[in-house]
C-alpha positions in Angstrom: 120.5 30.8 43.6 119.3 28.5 46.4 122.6 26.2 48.2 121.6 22.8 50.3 124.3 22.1 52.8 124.1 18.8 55.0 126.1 18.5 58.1 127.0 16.7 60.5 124.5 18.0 63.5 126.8 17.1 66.7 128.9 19.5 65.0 127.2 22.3 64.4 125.1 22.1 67.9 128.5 21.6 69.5 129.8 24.9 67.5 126.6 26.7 68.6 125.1 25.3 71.7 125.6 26.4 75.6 129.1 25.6 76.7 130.1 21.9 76.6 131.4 20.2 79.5 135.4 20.2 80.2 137.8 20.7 82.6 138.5 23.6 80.1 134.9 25.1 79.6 132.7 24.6 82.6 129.8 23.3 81.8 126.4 25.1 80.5 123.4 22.3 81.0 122.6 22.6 77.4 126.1 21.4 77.1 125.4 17.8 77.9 122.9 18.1 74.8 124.9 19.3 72.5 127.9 16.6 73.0 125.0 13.9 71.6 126.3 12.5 68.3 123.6 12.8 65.7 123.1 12.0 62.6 122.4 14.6 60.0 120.5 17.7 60.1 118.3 18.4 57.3 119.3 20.2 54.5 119.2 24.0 55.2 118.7 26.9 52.8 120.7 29.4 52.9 120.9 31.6 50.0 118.0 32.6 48.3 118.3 34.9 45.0 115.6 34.9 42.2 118.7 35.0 39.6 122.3 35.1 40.2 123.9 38.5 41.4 125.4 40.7 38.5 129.1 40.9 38.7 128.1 44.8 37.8 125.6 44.5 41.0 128.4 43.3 43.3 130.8 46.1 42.0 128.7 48.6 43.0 128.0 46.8 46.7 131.2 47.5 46.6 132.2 50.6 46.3 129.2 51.6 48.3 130.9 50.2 51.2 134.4 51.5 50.9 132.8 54.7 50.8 130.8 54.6 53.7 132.2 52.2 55.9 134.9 53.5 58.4 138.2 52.1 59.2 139.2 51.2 62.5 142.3 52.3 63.8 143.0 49.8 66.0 141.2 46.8 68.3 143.8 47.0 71.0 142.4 47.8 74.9 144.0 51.1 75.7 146.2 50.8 78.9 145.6 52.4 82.0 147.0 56.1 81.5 147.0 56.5 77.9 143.5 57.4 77.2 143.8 60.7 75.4 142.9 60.6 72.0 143.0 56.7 72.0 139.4 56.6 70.5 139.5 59.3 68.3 138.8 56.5 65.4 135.4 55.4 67.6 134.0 59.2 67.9 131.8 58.4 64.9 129.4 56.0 67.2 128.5 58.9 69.3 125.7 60.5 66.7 124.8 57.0 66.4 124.3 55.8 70.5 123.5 59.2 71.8 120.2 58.0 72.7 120.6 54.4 73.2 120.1 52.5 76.1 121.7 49.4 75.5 124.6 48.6 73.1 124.9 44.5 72.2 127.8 43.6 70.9 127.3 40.2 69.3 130.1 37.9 67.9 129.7 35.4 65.1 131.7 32.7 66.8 132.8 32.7 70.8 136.5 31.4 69.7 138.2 34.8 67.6 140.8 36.1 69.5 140.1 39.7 68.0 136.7 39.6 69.0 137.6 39.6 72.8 140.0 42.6 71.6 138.0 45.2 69.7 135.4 44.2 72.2 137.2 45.0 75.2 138.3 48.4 73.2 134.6 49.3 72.6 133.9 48.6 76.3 136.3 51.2 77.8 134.8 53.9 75.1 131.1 53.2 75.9 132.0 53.5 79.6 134.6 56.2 79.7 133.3 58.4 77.0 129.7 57.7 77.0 128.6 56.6 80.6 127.9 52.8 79.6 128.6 51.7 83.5 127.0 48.2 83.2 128.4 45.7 81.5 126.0 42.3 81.3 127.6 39.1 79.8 126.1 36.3 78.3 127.2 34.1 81.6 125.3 33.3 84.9 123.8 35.9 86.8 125.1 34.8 90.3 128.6 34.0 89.2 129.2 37.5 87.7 127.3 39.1 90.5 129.8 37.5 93.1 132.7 38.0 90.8 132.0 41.6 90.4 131.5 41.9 94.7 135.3 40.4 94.9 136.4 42.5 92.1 138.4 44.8 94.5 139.8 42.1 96.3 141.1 39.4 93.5 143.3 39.4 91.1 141.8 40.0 87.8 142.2 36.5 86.0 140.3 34.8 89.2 137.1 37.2 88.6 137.1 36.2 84.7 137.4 33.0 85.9 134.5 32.9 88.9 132.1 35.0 86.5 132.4 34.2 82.8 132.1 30.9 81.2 135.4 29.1 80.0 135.1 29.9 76.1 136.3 33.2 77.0 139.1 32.5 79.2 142.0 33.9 77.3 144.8 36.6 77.3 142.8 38.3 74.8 140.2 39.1 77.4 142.4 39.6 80.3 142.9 43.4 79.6 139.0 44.0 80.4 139.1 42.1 83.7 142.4 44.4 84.3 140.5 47.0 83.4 137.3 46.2 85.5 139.4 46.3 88.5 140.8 49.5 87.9 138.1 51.0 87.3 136.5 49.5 90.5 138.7 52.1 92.2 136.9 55.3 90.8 134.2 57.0 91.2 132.3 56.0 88.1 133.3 51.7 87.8 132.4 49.5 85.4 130.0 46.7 87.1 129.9 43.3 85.6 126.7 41.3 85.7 125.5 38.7 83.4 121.6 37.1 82.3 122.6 33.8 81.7 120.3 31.1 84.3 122.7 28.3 84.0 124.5 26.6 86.4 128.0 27.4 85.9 131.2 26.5 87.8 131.8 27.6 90.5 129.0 26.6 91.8 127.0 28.4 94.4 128.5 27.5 98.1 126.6 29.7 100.0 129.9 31.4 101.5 127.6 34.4 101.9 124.9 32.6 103.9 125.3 33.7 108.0 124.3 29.9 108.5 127.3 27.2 107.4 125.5 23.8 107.9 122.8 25.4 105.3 125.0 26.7 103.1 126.9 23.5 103.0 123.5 21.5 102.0 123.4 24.5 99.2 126.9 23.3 98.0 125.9 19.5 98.1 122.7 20.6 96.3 124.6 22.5 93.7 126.4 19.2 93.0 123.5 17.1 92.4 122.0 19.5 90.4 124.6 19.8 88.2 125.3 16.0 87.9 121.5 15.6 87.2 121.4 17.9 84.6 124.4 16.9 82.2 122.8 13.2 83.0 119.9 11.5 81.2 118.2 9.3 84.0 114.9 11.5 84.3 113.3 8.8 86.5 116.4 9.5 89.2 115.9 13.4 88.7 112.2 13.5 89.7 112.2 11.2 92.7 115.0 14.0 93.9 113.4 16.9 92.3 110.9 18.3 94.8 114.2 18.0 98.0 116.3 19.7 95.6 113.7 22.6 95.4 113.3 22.6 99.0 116.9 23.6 99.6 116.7 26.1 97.4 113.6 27.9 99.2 115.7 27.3 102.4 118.3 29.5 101.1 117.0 32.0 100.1 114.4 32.7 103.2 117.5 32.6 104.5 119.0 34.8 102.6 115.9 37.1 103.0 116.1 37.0 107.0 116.9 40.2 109.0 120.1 38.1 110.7 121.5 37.5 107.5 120.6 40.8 105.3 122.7 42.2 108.0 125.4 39.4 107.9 125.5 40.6 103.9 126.1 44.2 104.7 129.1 43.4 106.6 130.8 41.0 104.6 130.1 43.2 101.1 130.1 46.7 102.8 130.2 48.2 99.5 127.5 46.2 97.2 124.0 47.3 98.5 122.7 45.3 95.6 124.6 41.6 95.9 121.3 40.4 97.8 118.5 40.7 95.5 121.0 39.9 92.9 121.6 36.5 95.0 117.6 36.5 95.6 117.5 36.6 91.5 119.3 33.7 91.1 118.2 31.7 93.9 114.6 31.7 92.2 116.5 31.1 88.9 117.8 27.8 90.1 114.6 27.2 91.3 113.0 27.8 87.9 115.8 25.9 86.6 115.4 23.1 89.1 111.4 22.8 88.3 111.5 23.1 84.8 114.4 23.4 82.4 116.5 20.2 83.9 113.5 18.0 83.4 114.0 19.5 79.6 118.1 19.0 79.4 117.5 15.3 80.7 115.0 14.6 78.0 117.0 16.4 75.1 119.9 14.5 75.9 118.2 11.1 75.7 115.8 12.2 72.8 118.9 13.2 70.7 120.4 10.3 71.2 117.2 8.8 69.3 117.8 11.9 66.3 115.1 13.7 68.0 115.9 17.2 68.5 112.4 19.2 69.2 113.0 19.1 73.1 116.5 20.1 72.6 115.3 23.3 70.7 112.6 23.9 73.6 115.5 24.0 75.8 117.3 26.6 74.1 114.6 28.4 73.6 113.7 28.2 77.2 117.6 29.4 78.1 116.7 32.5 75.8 113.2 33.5 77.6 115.0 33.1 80.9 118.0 35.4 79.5 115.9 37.8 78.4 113.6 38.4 81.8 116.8 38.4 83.7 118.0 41.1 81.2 115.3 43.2 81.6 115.1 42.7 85.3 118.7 44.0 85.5 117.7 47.5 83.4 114.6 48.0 85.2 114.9 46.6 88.8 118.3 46.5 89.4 119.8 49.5 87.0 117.4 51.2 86.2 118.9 54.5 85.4 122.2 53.1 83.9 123.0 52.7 80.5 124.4 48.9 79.2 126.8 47.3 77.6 125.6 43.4 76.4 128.0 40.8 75.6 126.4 37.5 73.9 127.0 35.7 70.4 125.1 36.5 67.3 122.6 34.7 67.6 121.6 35.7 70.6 121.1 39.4 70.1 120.0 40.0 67.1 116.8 41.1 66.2 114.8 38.7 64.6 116.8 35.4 64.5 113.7 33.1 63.7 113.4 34.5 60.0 117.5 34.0 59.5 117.7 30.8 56.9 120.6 28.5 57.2 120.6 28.8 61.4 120.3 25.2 63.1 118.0 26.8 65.6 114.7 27.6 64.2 113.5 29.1 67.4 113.0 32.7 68.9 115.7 33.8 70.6 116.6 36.5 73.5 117.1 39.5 71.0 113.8 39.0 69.1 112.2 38.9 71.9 112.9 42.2 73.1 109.6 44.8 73.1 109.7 47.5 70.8 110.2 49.8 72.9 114.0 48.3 74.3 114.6 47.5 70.6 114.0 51.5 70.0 116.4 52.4 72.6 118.8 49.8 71.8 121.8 49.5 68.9 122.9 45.8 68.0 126.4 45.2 66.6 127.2 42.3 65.0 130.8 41.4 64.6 132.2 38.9 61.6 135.2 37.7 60.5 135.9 37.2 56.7 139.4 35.4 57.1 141.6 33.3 59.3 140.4 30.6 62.1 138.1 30.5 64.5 138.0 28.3 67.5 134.3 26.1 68.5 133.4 25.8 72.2 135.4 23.2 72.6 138.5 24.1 71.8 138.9 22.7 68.0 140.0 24.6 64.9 138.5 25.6 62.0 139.5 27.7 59.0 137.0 31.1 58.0 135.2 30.0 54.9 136.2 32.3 51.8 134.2 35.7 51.5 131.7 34.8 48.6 131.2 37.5 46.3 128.0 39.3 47.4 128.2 38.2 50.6 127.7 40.3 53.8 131.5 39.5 54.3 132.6 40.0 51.0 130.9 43.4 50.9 132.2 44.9 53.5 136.0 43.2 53.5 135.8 45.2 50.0 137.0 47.8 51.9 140.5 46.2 52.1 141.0 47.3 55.9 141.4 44.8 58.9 138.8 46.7 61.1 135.9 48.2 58.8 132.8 49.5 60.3 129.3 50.1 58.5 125.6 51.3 60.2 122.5 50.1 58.6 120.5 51.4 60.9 120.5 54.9 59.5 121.0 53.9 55.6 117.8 55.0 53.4 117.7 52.0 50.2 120.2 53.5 47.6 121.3 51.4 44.6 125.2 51.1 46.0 123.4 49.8 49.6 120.3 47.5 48.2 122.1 44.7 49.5 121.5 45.4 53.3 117.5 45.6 52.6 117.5 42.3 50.8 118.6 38.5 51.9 122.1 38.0 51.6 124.1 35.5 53.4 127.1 35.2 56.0 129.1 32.6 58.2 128.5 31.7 61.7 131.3 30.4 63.3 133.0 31.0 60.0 132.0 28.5 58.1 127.7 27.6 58.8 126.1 29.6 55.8 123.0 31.8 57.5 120.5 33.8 55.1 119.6 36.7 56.4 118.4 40.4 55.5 121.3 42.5 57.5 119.5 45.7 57.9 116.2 43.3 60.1 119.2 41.7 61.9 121.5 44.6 62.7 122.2 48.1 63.2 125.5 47.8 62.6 128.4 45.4 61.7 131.9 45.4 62.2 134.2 43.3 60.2 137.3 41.9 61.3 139.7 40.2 58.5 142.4 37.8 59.6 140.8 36.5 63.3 143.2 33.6 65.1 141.9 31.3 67.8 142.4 33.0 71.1 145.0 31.9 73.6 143.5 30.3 76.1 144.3 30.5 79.7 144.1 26.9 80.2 145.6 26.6 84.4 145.5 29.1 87.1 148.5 31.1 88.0 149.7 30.6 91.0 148.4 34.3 92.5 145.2 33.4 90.8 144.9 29.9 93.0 145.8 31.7 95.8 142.6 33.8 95.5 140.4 31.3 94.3 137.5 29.9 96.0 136.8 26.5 95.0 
């Protein structure tokens, strides 16, 4: 059976996009782009069958999975303390990740409060009980990397908030940042980074420049860079352009000078690696700066027109950037460390251009990934199949029904809240056909995506009856004590 769905597409690139721009999600610069009110985007297909599923077929789908899927215990972080036996339920991933590199833990939508749980959960097991020390999230590389140097220092909810973007900013999360902190104390902590090359508040303000008056300029030229990019006057933007560079290169010789490397060393005693991190995403705004802005400005207006081809370029651009920064982390940066990768669906998985039914038809960071990472590498993909989900900015939406035959009414056949099931290490059976054929899901709950799970995913946990997180929507009062804006 073949379903046509039209939509609204400021609504779904608003579900699906960067991170719009509000005083409660600071803002991504594909974010101004995906706040343009379009149209309609063109019917998309996604379910293909050549005849309709057999109730009989289903049935055994079915059964297949309540036999070989296993049942969480529980999502909730384990507190400081109680660690024995607390995982006992996640032992089965161990044959499964024993020689894996890098775990990527995907999410269908960026607004499911259980998501930022079982997450968090699966974070402390990969690190405590399987030496996963790095964890990268889908946020900017300079704001995580300074975050994680303070990490010691502040008080947990001011480094979620100085290194992640704002869709995450909840009490769900909090227990990770607690538990980043602690673990800062030991011998083996958990170090947060991120791959992301947007700019992302706070912006840079150079405190860790030994010269003021040019880290001033920086901040300035943060600013304007910022204000360019969620703007649409191109014209503006390139008579600036070239100055705005300029600083940048400033900086980081700057940064790069003998008088300052050692200005570094005694300000962050303790992070050995916070200047070629900073040197990372000084070139990154520079890269940004020369080309992707110039993109963002012309999306923007071009979508306004119910042109979108720039738009995609854009985000297509964001995921080639991701990725190099990704693999700069594991090979430059960490190389003998295993990782832990935080990012949405779409982003990780394997080959997202062949998925039907996704508003993007683009390449994106997981499929781009050589063969040799994607060898080393397990992707978890994590749905919901009731409840509500939150969008990026904030607004509700009920989880579409399971369909039978889906990929989320399969596995919620197992009638457990937290069921997981590999595909990587299936062989085709009748009861498990499903995962080697097209079968569709919803991203975000509710945008049907065709897609063959086993090409996609290693593995898939399901999650029934998600909420909206809680957001943590002002500062506490210890957190604006330690803040640096």
């Amino acid at each position: 059976m073949i379903y046509f769905r039209k939509r609204k597409i400021g609504t779904v690139l608003a579900l699906t996009s960067a991170i719009l721009a509000s005083s409660l999600y600071p803002t991504g610069l594909a974010g101004a782009a995906a706040s343009a009110t379009m149209e309609t985007i063109q019917g998309q297909v996604t379910q293909v069958q050549s005849a309709k599923t057999s109730d009989e077929k289903i049935a055994e789908w079915n059964e297949w999975a309540r036999d070989h899927a296993y049942r969480l215990d529980s999502i909730q972080p384990v507190k400081t303390g109680q660690e024995p036996d607390s995982f006992s339920d996640l032992e089965m991933l161990k044959p499964l990740l024993y020689d894996k590199r890098i775990v990527f833990l995907g999410e269908s939508s960026h607004g499911v409060a259980e998501f930022n749980l079982a997450k968090t959960r699966l974070i402390q097991f990969l690190h405590q009980e399987m030496g996963y020390n790095i964890l990268a999230f889908e946020s900017s590389l300079s704001n995580t990397s300074l975050a994680n140097a303070m990490v010691k220092q502040q008080l947990p909810e001011q480094t979620m908030r100085n290194s992640i973007f704002g869709v995450w900013w909840s009490k769900e999360i909090m227990p990770l940042f607690d538990y980043l902190k602690t673990s800062a104390q030991t011998e083996q902590p958990l170090i947060l980074t991120g791959f992301d090359m947007q700019l992302q508040f706070p912006l840079l303000d150079g405190n860790w420049l030994k010269d003021k008056e040019l880290a001033k300029l920086l901040a300035q030229t943060e600013q304007k860079l910022s204000n360019f990019s969620a703007g649409t006057d191109l014209k503006a933007y390139r008579a600036e352009k070239n100055e705005i560079i300029k600083v940048y290169k400033d900086v980081l010789q700057s940064l790069k000078s003998k008088s300052n490397q050692a200005y570094l060393q005694k300000e962050y005693p303790d992070q050995p690696k916070l200047s070629m991190l900073l040197e990372r995403s000084l070139s990154d705004r520079i890269h940004v700066a020369r080309e992707y802005v110039d993109l963002s400005i012309r999306a923007a207006a071009e979508m306004n027109e119910g042109k979108y081809e720039t738009f995609f370029d854009s985000m297509e651009w964001r995921d080639q950037a991701m990725h190099d920064n990704l693999m700069w982390l594991a090979t430059e940066v960490y190389p003998n460390e295993k990782f832990i990768v935080w990012g949405h669906n779409d982003h990780i998985r394997k080959a997202h251009s062949e998925v039907m039914g996704s508003p993007y038809p683009i390449t994106m960071m997981g499929e781009k990934l050589s063969e040799e990472i994607k060898k080393s590498s397990y992707v978890l993909g994590l749905y919901a199949s009731s409840g509500q989900t939150a969008d990026n900015s904030g607004g509700l939406h009920a989880v579409e029904p399971a369909k039978p035959g889906s990929i989320e009414g399969i596995i919620s056949a197992t009638n457990t809240p937290y069921s997981f099931l590999d595909l990587r290490y299936q062989n085709r059976e009748t009861g498990n056909s499903w995962m080697f054929e097209p079968r569709f899901a919803y991203s975000w709950g509710m945008i049907s995506e065709s897609f063959v799970p086993r090409d996609q995913y290693d593995g898939i946990l399901m999650i029934d009856d998600v909420h909206p997180p809680q957001y943590i929507r002002s500062s506490s009062s210890g957190s604006k004590e330690q803040s640096q804006e």
